[in-house]
C-alpha positions in Angstrom: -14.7 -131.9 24.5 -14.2 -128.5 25.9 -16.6 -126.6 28.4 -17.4 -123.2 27.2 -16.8 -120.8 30.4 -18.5 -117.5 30.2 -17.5 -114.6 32.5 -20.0 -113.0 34.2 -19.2 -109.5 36.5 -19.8 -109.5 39.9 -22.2 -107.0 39.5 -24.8 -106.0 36.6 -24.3 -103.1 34.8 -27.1 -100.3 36.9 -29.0 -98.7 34.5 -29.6 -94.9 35.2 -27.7 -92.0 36.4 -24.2 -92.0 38.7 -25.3 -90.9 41.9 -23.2 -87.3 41.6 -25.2 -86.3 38.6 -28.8 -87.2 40.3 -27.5 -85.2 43.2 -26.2 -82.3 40.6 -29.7 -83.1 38.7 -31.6 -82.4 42.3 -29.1 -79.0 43.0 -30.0 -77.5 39.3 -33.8 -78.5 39.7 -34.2 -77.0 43.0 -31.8 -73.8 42.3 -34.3 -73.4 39.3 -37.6 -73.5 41.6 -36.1 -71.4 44.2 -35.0 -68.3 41.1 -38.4 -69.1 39.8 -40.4 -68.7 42.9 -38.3 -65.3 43.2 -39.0 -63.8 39.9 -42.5 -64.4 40.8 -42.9 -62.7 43.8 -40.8 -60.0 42.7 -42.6 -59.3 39.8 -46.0 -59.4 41.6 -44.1 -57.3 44.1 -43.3 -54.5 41.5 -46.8 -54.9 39.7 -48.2 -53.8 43.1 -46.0 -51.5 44.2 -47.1 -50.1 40.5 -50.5 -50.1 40.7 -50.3 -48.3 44.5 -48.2 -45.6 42.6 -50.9 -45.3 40.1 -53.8 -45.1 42.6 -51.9 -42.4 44.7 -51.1 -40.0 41.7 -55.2 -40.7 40.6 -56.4 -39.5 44.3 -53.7 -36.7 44.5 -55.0 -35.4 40.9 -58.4 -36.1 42.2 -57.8 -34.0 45.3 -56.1 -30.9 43.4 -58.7 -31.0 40.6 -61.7 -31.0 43.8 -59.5 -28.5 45.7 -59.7 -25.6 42.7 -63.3 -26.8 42.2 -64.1 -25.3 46.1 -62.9 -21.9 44.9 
């Protein structure tokens, strides 16, 4: 009668992720958030620096059109 020996590894197999690709994971996450948070404020940025373009042309016009009014 012979005893059956299984093998078993020292350690279990981990389930998940190596820890370099949860750390390159974590880099590409927060390098997205970071170029997001930038395009935001940048466009926000340009959409005001925009509308403070338009409002100064509007009070110039306004100012000329008043101006020639006077005479």
């Amino acid at each position: 009668m012979a005893i059956e020996r299984r093998s078993t590894p020292a350690r279990p197999a981990r389930q998940g992720l190596p820890l370099p690709a949860v750390i390159a994971i974590g880099a590409l996450a927060a390098f997205g958030a970071i170029t997001l948070v930038q395009w935001l404020l940048a466009s926000i940025i340009g959409l005001a620096k925009f509308v403070l373009f338009v409002v100064i042309v509007v009070a110039v016009a306004a100012w000329v059109v008043n101006t020639k009014g006077r005479r």
